[in-house]
C-alpha positions in Angstrom: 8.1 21.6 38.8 7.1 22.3 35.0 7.9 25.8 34.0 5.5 28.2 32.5 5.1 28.2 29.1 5.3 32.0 27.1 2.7 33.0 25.5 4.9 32.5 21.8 5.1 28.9 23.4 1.7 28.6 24.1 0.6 29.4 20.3 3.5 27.0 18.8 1.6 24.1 20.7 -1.7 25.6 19.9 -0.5 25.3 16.3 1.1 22.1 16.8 -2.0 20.4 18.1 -4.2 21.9 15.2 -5.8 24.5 16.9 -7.1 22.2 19.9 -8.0 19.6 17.4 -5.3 18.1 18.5 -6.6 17.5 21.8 -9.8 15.2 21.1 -10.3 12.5 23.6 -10.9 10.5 20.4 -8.6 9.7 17.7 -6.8 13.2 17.6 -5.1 12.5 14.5 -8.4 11.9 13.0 -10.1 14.8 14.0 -7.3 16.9 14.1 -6.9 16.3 10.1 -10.5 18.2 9.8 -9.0 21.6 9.9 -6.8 20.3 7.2 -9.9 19.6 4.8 -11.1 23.0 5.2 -8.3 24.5 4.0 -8.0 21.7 1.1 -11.6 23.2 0.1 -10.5 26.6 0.1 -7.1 26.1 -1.7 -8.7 23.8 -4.5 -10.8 26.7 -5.2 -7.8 29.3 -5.2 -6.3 27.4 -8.3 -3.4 24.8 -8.3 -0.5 27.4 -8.0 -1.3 29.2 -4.8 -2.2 25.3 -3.5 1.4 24.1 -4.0 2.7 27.2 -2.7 0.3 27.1 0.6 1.1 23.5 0.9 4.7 23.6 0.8 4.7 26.2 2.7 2.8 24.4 5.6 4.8 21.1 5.1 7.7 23.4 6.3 6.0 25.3 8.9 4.3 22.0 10.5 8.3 20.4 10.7 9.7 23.3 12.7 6.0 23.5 14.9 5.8 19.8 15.2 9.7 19.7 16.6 9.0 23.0 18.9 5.9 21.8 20.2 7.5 17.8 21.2 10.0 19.6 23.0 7.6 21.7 24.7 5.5 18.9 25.5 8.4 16.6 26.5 7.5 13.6 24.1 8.4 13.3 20.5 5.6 12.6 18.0 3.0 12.8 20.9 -0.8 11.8 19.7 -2.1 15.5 20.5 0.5 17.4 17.8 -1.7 16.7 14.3 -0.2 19.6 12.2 1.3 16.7 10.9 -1.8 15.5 9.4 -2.8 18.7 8.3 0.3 18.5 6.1 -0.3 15.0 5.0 -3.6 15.9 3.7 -2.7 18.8 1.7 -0.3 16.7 -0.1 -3.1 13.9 -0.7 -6.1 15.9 -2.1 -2.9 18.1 -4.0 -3.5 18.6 -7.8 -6.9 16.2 -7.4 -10.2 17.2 -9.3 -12.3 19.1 -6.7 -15.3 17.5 -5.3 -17.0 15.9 -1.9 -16.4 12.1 -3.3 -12.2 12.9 -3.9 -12.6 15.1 -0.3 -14.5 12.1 1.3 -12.0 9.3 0.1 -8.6 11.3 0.3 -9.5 11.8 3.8 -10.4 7.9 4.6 -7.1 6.8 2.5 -4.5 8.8 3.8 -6.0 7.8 7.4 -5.7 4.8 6.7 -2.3 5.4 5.2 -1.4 7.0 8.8 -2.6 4.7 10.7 -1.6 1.4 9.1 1.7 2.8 8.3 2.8 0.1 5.5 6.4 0.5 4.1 8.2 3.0 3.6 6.1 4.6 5.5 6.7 2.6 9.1 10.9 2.8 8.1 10.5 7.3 8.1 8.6 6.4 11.3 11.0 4.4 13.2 14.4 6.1 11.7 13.7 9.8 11.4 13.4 12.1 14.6 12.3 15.6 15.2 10.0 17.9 13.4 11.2 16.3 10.4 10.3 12.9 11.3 7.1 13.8 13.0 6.2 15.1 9.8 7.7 12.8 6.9 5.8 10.1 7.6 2.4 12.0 7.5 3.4 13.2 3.9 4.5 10.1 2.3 1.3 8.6 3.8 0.1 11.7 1.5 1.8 11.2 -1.3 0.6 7.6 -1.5 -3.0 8.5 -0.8 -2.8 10.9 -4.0 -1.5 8.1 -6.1 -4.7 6.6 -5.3 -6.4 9.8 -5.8 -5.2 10.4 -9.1 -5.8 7.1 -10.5 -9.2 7.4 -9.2 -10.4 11.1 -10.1 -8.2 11.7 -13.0 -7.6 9.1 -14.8 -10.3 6.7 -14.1 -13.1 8.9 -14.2 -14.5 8.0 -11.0 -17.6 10.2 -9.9 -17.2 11.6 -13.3 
């Protein structure tokens, strides 16, 4: 018989599965990286400082979720826990010119990025366990996405 989650419980997995994002019947990593862009749009417009501050801070908070909520849910890295991806796509769209074209194709790179998992990113995802590992591999799927980003936006004047 599965115990009763507390109500503290009960909002870690809320959390963890991006506010019942999370829980899509259709690619929940997908839709559950939506929440994510809203708050990209709301940090690029807060200035660069208070984004890598925000960012950092939930790359932190979604390893300790991401661990609590697996355990709560009895299966590590399960699809319905996507405050992973809300992590990876701050780190993408991080320190990239604002606007819908960068939002548009941060989102459909680091998805891609996520989903196809080229190397390194398939060795985090295999080797690493826990929160951290439920995590790492979402933000070096970022961090290659806003390579791309960068190149794109910043330096090759794309949409500009």
């Amino acid at each position: 018989m599965a115990r009763t989650l507390s109500v503290f419980e009960r909002l870690i997995c809320l959390i963890g599965q991006g506010f019942g994002t999370g829980r899509s019947p259709w690619a929940p990593g997908t839709v559950g990286t939506l929440p994510g862009l809203v708050l990209v749009w709301f940090l690029w417009h807060a200035g660069p400082a208070l984004y890598l501050v925000i960012m950092t801070l939930v790359v932190i908070i979604a390893i300790w979720v991401s661990g609590r909520t697996a355990n709560l849910l009895g299966i590590h890295d399960d699809p319905r826990i996507v405050i992973d991806e809300i992590a990876g796509i701050l780190v993408t769209l991080a320190l990239v010119p604002p606007s819908v074209p960068a939002l548009l194709t941060g989102f459909v790179l680091f998805r891609l990025l996520d989903i196809s998992k080229p190397p390194p990113i398939s060795t985090i995802d295999q080797r690493l366990g826990g929160g951290f590992g439920i995590v790492a591999d979402d933000v070096v799927a970022g961090l290659g996405a806003n390579l791309c980003l960068q190149l794109l936006f910043r330096w090759g004047g794309a949409f500009g």
